[in-house]
KEKE-3310 file (N, C-alpha, C; in steps of 0.2 Angstrom, whole numbers, plus 5000, padded with zeros to 4 digits):
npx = (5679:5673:5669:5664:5662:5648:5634:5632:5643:5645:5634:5641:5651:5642:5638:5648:5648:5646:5629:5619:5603:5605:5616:5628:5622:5632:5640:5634:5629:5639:5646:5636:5633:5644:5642:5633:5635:5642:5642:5630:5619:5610:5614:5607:5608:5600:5602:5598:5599:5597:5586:5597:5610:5616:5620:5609:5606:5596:5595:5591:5592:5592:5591:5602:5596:5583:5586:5587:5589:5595:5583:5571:5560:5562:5553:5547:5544:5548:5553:5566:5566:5575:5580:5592:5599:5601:5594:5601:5614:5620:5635:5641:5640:5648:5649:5638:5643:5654:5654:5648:5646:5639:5632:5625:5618:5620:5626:5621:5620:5608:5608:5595:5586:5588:5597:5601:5594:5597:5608:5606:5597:5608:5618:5611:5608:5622:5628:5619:5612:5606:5600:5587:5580:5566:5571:5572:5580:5580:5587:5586:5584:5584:5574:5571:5567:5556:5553:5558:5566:5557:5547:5553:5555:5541:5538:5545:5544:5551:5551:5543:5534:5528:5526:5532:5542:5547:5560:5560:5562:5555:5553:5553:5540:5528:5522:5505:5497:5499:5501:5499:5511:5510:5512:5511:5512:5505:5502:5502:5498:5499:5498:5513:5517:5520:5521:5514:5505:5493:5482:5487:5489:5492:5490:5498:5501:5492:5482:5484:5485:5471:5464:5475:5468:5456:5460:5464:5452:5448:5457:5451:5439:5444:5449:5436:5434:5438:5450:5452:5463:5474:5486:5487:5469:5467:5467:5479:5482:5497:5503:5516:5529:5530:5534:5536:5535:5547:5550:5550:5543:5533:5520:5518:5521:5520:5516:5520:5515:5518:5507:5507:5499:5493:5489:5476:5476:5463:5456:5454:5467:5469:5458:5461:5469:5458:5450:5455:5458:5443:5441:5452:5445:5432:5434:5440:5430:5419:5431:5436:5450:5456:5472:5479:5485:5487:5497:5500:5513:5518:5509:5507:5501:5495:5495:5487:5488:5480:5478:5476:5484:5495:5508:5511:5504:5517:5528:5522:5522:5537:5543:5538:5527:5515:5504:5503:5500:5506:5511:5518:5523:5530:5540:5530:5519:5521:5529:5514:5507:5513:5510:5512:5509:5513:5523:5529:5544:5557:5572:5574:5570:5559:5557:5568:5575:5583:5588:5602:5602:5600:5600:5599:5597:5608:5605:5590:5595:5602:5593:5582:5590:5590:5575:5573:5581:5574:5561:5565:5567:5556:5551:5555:5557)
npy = (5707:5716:5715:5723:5733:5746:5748:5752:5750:5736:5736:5741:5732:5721:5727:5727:5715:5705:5701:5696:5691:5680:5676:5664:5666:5661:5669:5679:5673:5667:5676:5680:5673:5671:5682:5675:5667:5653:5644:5649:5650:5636:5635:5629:5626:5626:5620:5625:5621:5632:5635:5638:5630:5635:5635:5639:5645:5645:5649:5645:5649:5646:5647:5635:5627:5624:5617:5601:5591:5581:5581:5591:5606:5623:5630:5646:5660:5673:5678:5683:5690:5691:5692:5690:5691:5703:5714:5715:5727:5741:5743:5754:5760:5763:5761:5753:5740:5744:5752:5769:5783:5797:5812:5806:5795:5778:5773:5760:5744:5737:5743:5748:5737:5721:5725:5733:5730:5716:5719:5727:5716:5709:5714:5718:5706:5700:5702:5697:5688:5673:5662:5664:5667:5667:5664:5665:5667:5671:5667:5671:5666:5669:5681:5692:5688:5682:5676:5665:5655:5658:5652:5641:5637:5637:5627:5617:5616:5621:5628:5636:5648:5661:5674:5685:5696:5704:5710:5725:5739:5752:5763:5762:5760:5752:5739:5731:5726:5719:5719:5706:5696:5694:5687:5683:5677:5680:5674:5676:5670:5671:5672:5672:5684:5693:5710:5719:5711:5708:5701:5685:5683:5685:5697:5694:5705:5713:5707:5706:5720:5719:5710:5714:5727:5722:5717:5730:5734:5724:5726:5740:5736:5727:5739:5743:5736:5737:5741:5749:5751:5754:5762:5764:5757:5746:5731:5732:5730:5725:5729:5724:5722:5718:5711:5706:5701:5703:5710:5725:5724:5713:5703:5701:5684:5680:5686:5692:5695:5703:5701:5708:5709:5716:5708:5714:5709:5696:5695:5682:5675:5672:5679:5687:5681:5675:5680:5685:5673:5668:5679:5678:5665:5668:5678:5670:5662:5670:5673:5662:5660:5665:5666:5661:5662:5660:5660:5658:5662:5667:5666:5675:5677:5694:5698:5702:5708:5709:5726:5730:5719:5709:5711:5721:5731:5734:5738:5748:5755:5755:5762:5775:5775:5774:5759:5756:5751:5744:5743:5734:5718:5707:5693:5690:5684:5671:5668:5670:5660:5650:5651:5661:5678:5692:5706:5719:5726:5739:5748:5765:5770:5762:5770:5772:5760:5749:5756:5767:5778:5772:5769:5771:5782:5782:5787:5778:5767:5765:5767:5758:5745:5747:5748:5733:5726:5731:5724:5709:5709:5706:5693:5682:5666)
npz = (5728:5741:5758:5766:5758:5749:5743:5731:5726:5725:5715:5705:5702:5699:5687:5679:5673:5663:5655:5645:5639:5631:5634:5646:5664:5673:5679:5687:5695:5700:5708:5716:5725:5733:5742:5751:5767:5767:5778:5786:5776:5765:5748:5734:5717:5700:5686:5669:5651:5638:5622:5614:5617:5629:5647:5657:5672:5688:5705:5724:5738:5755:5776:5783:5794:5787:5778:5779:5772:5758:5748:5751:5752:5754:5766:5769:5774:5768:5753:5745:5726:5714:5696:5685:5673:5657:5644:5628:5623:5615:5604:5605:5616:5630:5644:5647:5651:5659:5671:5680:5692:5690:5697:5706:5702:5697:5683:5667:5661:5668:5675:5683:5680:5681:5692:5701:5712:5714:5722:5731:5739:5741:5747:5758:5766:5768:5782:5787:5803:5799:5805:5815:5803:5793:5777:5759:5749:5731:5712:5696:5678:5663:5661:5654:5641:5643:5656:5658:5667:5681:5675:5677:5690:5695:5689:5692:5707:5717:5729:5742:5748:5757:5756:5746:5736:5722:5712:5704:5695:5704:5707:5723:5725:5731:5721:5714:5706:5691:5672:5660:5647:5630:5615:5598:5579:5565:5549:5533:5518:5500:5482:5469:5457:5443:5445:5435:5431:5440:5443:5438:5451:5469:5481:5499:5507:5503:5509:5521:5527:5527:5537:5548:5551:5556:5566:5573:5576:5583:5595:5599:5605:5615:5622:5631:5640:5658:5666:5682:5690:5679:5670:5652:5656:5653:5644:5632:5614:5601:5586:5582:5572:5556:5540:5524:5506:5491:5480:5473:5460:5460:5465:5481:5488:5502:5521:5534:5554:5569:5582:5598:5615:5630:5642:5656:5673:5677:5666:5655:5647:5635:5628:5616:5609:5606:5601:5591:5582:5579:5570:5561:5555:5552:5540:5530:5528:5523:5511:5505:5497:5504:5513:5528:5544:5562:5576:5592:5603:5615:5630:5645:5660:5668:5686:5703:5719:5733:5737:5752:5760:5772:5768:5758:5766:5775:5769:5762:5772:5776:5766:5763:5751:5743:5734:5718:5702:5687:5671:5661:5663:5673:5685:5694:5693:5692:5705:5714:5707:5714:5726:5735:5743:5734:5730:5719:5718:5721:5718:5707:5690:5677:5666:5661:5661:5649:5639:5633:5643:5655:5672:5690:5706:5720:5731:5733:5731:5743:5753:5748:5754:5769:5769:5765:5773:5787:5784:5784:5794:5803:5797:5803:5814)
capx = (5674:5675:5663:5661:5657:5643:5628:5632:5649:5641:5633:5645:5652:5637:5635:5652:5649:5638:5623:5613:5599:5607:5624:5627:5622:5633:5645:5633:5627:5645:5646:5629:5636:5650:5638:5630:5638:5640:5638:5622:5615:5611:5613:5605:5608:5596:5605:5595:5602:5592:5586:5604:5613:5619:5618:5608:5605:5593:5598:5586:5596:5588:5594:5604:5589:5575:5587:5591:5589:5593:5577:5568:5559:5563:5546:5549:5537:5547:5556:5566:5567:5578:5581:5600:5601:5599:5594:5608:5617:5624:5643:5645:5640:5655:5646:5636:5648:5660:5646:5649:5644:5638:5628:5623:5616:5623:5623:5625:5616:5607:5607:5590:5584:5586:5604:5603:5588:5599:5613:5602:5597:5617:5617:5605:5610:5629:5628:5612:5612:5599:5597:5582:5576:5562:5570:5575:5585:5581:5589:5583:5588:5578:5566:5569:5564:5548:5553:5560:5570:5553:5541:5556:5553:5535:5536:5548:5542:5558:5551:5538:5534:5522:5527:5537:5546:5551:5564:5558:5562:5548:5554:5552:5532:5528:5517:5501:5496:5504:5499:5502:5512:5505:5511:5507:5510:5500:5507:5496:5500:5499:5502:5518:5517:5523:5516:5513:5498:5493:5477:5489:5493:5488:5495:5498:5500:5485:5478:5488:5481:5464:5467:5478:5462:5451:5464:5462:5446:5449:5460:5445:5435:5445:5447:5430:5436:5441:5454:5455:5470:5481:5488:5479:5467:5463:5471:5483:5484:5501:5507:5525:5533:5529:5538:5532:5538:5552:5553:5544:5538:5533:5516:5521:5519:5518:5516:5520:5517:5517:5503:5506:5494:5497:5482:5475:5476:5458:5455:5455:5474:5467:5454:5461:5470:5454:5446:5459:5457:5440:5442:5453:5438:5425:5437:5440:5421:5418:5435:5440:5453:5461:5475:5484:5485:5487:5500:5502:5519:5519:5502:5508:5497:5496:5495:5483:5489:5476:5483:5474:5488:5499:5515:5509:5506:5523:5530:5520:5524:5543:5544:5532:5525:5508:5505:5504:5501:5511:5507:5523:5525:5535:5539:5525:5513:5524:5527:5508:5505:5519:5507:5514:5507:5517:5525:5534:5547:5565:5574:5575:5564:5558:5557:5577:5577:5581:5591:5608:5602:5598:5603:5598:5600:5612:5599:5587:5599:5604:5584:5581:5593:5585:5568:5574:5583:5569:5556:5567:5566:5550:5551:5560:5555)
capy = (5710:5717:5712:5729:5738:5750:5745:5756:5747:5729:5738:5743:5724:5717:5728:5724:5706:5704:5695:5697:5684:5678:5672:5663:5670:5659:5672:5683:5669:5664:5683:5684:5667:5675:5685:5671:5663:5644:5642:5651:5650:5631:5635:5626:5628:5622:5623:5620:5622:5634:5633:5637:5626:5640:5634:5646:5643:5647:5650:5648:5650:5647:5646:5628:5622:5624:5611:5596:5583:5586:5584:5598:5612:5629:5633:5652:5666:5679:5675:5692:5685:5694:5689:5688:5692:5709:5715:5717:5734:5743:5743:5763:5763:5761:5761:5747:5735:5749:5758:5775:5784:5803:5816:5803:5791:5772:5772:5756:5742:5731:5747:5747:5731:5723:5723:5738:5727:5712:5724:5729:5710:5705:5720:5717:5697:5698:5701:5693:5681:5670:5655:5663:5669:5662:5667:5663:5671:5668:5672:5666:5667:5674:5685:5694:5684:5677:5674:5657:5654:5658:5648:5633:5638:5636:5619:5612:5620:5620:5634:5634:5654:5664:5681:5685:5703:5702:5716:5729:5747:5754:5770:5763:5760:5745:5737:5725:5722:5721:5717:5700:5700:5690:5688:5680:5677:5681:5675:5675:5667:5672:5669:5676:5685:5699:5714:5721:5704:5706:5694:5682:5681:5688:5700:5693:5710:5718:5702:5706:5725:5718:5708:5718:5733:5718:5717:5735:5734:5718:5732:5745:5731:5725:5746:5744:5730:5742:5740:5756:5752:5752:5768:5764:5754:5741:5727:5734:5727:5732:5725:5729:5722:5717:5707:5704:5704:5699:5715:5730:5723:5706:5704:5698:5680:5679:5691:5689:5701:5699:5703:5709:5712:5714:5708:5716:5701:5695:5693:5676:5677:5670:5681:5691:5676:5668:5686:5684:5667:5670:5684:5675:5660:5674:5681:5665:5658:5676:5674:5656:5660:5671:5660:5663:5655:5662:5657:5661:5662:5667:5670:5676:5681:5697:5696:5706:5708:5713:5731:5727:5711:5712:5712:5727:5737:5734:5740:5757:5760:5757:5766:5780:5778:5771:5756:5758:5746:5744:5739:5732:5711:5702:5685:5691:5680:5666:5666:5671:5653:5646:5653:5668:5685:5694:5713:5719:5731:5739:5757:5767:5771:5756:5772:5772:5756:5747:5762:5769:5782:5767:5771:5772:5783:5779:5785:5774:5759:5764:5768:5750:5743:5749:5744:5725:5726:5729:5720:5703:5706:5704:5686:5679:5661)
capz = (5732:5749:5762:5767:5751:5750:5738:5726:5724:5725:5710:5701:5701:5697:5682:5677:5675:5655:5657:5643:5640:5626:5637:5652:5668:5680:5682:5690:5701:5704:5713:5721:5730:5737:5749:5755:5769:5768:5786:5783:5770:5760:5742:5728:5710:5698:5680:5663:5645:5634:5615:5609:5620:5633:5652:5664:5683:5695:5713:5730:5746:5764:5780:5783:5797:5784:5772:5783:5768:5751:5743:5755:5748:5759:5767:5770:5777:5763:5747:5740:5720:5705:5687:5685:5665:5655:5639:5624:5623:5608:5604:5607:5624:5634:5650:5647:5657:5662:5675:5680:5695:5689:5699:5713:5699:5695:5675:5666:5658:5672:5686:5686:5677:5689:5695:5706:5717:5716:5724:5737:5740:5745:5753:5766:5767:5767:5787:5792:5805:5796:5810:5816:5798:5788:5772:5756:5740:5723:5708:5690:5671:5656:5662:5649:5637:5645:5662:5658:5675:5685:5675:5678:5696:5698:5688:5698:5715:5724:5734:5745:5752:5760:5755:5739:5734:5716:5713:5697:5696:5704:5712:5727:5727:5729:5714:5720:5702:5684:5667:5657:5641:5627:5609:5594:5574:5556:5544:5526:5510:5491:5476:5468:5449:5440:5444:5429:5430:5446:5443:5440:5457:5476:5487:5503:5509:5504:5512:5529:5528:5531:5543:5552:5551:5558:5572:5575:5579:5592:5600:5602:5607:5620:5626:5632:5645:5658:5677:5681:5693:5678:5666:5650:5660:5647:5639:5626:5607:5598:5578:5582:5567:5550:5534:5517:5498:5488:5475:5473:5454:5463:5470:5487:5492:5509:5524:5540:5558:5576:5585:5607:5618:5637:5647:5664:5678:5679:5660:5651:5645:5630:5625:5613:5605:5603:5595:5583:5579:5577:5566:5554:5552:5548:5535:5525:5527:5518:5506:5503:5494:5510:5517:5535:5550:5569:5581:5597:5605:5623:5635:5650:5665:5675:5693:5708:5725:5738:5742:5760:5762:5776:5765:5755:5771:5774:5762:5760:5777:5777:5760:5764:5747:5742:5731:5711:5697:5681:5662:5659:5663:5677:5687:5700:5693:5694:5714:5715:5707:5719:5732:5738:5741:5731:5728:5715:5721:5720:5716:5700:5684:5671:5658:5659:5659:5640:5636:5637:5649:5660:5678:5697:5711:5724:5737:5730:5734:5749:5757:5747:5759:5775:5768:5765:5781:5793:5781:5783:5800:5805:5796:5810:5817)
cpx = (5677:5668:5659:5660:5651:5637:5627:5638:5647:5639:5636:5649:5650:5637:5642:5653:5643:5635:5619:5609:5603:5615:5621:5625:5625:5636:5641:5630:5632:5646:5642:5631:5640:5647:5635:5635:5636:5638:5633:5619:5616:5610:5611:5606:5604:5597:5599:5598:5594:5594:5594:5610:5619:5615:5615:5606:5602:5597:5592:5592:5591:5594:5596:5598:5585:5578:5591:5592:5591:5590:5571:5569:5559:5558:5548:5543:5540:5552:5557:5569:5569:5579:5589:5602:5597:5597:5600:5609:5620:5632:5648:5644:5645:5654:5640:5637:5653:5656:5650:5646:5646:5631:5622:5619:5622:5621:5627:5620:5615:5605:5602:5586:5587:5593:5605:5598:5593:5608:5612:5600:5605:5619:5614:5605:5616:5629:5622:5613:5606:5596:5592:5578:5572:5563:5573:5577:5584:5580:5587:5586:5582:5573:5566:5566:5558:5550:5554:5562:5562:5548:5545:5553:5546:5534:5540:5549:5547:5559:5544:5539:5527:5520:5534:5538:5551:5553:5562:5560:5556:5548:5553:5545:5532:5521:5513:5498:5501:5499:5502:5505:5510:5509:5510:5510:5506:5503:5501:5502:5497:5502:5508:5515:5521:5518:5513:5503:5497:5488:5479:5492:5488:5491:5493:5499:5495:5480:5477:5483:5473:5465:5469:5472:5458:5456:5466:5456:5446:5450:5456:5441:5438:5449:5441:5431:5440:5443:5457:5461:5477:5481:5490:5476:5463:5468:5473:5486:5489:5501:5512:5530:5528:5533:5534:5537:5545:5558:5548:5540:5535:5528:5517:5517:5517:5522:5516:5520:5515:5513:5506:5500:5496:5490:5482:5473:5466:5451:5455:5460:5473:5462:5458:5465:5463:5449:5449:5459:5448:5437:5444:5447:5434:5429:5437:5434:5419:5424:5439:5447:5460:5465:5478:5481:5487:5491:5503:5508:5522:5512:5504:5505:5501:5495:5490:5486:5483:5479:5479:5480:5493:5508:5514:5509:5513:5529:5528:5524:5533:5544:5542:5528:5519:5508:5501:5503:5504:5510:5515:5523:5530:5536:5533:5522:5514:5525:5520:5504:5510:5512:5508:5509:5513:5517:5529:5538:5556:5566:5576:5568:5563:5559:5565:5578:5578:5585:5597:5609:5600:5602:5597:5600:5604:5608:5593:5588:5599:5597:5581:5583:5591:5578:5567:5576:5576:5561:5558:5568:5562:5547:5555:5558:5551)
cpy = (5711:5716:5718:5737:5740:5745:5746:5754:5740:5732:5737:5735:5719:5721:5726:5719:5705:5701:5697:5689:5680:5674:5669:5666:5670:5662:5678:5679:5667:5671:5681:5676:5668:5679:5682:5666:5655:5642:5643:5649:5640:5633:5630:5630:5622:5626:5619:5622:5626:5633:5634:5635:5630:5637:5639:5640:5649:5646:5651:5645:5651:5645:5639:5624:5622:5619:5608:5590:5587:5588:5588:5603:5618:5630:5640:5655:5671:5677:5681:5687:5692:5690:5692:5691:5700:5709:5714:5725:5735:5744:5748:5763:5761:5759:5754:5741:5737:5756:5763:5777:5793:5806:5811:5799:5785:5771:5764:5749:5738:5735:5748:5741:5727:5723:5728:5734:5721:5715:5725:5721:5707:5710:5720:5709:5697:5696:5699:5687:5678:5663:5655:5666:5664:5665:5664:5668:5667:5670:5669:5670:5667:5676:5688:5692:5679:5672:5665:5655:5654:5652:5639:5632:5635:5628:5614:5613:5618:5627:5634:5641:5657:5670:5683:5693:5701:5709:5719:5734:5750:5759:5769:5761:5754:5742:5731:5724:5726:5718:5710:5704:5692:5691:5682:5679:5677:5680:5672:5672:5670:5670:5673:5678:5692:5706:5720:5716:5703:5700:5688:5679:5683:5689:5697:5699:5715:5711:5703:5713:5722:5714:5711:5727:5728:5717:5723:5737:5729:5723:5736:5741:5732:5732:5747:5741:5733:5740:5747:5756:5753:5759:5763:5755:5748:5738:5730:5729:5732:5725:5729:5729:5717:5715:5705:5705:5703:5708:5721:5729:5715:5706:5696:5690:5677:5686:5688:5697:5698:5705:5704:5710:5709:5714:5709:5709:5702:5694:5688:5679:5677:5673:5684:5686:5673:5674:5686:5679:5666:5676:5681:5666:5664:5676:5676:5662:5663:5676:5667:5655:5665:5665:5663:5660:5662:5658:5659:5659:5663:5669:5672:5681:5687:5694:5703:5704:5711:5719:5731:5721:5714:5716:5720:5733:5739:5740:5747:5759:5760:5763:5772:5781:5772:5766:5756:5751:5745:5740:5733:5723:5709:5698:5684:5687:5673:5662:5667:5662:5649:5646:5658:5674:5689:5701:5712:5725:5733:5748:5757:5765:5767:5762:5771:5766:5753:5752:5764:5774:5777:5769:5772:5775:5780:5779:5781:5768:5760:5765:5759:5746:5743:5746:5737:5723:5726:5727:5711:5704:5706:5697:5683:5671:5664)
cpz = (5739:5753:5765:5760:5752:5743:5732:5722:5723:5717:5704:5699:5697:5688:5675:5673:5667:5658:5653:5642:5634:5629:5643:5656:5674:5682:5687:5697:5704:5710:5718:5727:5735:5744:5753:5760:5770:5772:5789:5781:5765:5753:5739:5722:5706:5688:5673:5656:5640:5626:5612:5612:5626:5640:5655:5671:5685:5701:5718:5734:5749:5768:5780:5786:5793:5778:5775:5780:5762:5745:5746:5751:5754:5756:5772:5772:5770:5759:5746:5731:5715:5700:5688:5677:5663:5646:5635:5626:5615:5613:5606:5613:5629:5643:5651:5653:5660:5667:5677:5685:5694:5693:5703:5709:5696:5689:5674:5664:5665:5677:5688:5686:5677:5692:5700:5711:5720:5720:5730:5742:5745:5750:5760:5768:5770:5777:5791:5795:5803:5801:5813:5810:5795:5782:5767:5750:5735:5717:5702:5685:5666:5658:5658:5643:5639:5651:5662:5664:5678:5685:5677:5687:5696:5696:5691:5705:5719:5727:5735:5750:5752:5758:5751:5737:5728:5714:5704:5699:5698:5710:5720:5730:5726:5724:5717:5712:5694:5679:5665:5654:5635:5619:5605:5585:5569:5554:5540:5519:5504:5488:5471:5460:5450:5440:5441:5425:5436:5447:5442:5448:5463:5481:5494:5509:5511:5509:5522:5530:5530:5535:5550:5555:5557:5567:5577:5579:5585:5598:5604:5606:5616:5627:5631:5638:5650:5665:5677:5685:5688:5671:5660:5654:5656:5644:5631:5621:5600:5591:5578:5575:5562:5545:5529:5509:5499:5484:5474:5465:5455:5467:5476:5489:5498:5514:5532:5545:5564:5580:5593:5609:5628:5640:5654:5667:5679:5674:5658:5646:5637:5626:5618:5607:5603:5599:5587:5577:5575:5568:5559:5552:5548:5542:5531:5524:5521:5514:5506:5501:5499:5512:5523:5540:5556:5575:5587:5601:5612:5624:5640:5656:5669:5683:5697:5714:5727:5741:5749:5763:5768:5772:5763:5761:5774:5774:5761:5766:5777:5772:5760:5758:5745:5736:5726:5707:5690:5676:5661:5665:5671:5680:5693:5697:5695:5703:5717:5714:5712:5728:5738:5737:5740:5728:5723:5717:5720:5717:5708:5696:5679:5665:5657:5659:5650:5636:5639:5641:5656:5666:5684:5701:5718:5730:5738:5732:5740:5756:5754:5751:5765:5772:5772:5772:5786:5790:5783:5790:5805:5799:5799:5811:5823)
residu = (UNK:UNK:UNK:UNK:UNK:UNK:UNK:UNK:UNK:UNK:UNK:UNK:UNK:UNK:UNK:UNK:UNK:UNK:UNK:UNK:UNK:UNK:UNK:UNK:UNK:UNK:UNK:UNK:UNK:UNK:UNK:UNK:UNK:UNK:UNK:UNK:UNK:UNK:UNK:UNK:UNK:UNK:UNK:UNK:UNK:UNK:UNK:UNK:UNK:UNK:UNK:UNK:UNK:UNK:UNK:UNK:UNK:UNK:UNK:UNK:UNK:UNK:UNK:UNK:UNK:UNK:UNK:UNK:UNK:UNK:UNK:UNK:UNK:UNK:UNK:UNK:UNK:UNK:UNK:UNK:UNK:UNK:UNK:UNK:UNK:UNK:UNK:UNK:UNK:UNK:UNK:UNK:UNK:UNK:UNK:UNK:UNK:UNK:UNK:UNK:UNK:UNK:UNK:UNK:UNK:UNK:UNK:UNK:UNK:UNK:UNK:UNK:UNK:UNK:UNK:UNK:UNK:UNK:UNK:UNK:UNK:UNK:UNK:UNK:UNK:UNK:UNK:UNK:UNK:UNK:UNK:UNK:UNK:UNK:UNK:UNK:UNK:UNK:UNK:UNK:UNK:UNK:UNK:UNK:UNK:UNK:UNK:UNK:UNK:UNK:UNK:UNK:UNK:UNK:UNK:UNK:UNK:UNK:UNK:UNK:UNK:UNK:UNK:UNK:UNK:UNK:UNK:UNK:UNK:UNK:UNK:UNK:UNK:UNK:UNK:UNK:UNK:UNK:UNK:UNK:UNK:UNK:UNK:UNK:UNK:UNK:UNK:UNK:UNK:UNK:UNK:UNK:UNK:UNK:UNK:UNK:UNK:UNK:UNK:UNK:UNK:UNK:UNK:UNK:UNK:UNK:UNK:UNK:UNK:UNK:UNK:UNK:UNK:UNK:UNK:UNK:UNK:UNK:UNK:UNK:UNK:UNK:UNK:UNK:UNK:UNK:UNK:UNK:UNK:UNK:UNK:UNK:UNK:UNK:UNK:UNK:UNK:UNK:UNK:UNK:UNK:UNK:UNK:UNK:UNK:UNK:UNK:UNK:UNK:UNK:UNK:UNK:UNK:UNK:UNK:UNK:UNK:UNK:UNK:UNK:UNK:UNK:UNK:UNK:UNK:UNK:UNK:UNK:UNK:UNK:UNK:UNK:UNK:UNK:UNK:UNK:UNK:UNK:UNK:UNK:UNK:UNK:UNK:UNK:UNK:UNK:UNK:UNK:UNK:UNK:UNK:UNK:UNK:UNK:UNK:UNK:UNK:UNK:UNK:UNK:UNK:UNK:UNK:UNK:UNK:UNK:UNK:UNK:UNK:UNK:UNK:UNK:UNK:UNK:UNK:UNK:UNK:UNK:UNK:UNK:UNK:UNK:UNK:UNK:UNK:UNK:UNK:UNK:UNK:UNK:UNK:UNK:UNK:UNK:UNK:UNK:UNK:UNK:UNK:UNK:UNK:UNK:UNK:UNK:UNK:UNK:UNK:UNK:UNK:UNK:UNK:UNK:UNK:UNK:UNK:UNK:UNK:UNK:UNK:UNK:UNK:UNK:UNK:UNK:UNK:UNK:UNK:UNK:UNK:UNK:UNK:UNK:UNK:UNK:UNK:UNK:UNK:UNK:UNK:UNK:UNK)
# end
């Protein structure tokens, strides 16, 4: 690294460096360290071991005055917060972790989600005197997979902020509400036969098909349910994958699907798990003989910001761009239970995100940088 690298080079480092949720993330936190001056900045690391015995780490940096003991929580006026880990990538894509700098866009997995915001981040810190800043940096692990680092954050509150900027691809606009994301398993039973004798037995398939209809209908239901700030403006219900059967002359023993559903902030997160839970009672009262069960998996709340908030004004006006809200999931909810008023914010497009066309404008980063810069300095002391 060079201290004077551009942000678009910082980038190109960061994208370099793997992190999918499935690996560790310290190497990406052993970099973003490097931009933090010690004589600065107090670093904390707060490492936990996930289900398959892979360390990840959190990171909150503040000023050194704000950590004069070493069990003090940095009470900040503004928190900038990225996720550190990315999706997988396929094996053909060469750019994945070999990023590429074409037609004034940074390609490459992580350049918009999020590692182009966490670029812009070290970028606007590297040379910050922070001795009169109320700020802190904080970096987390499995957001992808259900914002595990975050929710560790909030349970072990070793951060205490007044005004929270959580880095998403969001062209720039800054986002003042988001949607949850919420999933769930079906899974039915039957009895196996030959299916030449079906009344010997009981498709757990065709069982699922009703079901999955009656879960159709929850859907419509919960269309009616209506925030118009959000593009479709109604808690969305998907059945993304589906499993069942042995043999095509085998009437299937059991069926399994997973239910999503991304609830608008200000909904009971639960609703819609408890339609379904309901649903499958009413169907066995009426068919005893129907077996399945309901398990839900993650509930995870949206979030509402006040577009009136100071932060928000902000933020439009550095940006010049007006505040938006987004069906898609992120750790905002999380610093919003922390007690933050919280934006969601950062350059590039979420559709390229997830994709090997995945990439961000350079100008994008580099107008991001100026944002964070004269946003971080009006949290002064």
């Amino acid at each position: 690294m060079s201290r004077s690298a551009s942000v678009s080079e910082i980038l190109l480092d960061l994208i370099a460096i793997p992190s999918v949720s499935s690996a560790s993330n310290q190497a990406v936190i052993d970099y973003a360290r490097q931009w933090l001056k010690p004589s600065q900045w107090k670093i904390r690391t707060f490492p936990f071991t996930d289900p398959n015995g892979i360390e990840k780490v959190n990171l909150v940096a503040a000023p050194r005055r704000l950590l004069q003991h070493e069990d003090d929580v940095p009470s900040v006026e503004l928190a900038l917060v990225c996720h550190t880990d990315t999706v997988p990538y396929p094996d053909d894509w060469p750019e994945a972790v070999h990023p590429k700098v074409m037609n004034g866009r940074v390609y490459g997995r992580g350049a918009c989600d999020v590692k182009g915001f966490l670029a812009c981040i070290l970028a606007t810190v590297r040379d910050l005197g922070v001795s009169e800043q109320s700020l802190a940096v904080v970096l987390t692990a499995d957001e992808e997979i259900g914002c595990v680092g975050a929710k560790r954050l909030l349970r072990e509150k070793q951060l205490d902020a007044r005004n929270a900027v959580v880095g998403e691809p969001t062209q720039l606009h800054p986002v003042v509400a988001g949607k949850g994301y919420a999933l769930g398993e079906v899974v039915v039973r039957g009895k196996a036969a030959h299916s030449a004798f079906p009344q010997a037995g009981r498709s757990a398939i065709l069982d699922a098909a009703t079901l999955i209809d009656s879960i159709r209908k929850i859907g419509l239901r919960a269309a009616m349910e209506r925030h118009e700030r959000f593009d479709p403006p109604f808690t969305t219900v998907n059945i993304g994958t589906i499993s069942g059967g042995t043999a095509k002359n085998i009437v299937p023993a059991e069926c399994r699907f997973l239910v999503e559903w991304r609830p608008v902030p200000g909904q009971n997160d639960r609703w819609v798990a408890d339609l379904i839970g309901e649903e499958l009672a009413r169907a066995q009262r009426e068919d005893p003989g129907l077996q399945a069960t309901f398990e839900p998996i993650r509930i995870d709340s949206g979030f509402e910001t006040d577009p009136k908030s100071k932060l928000v004004g902000e933020l439009e006006r550095l940006s010049g761009n007006a505040a938006v809200a987004v069906a898609y999931g992120t750790e905002a909810p999380y610093l919003k239970k922390l007690g933050a008023e919280t934006v969601v914010f950062g350059p590039g497009d979420m559709k390229t995100a997830h994709s090997v066309e995945e990439n961000v404008p350079v100008a994008e980063l580099e107008r991001c940088v100026e944002i964070l810069s004269s946003l971080t300095a009006r949290y002064s002391r």
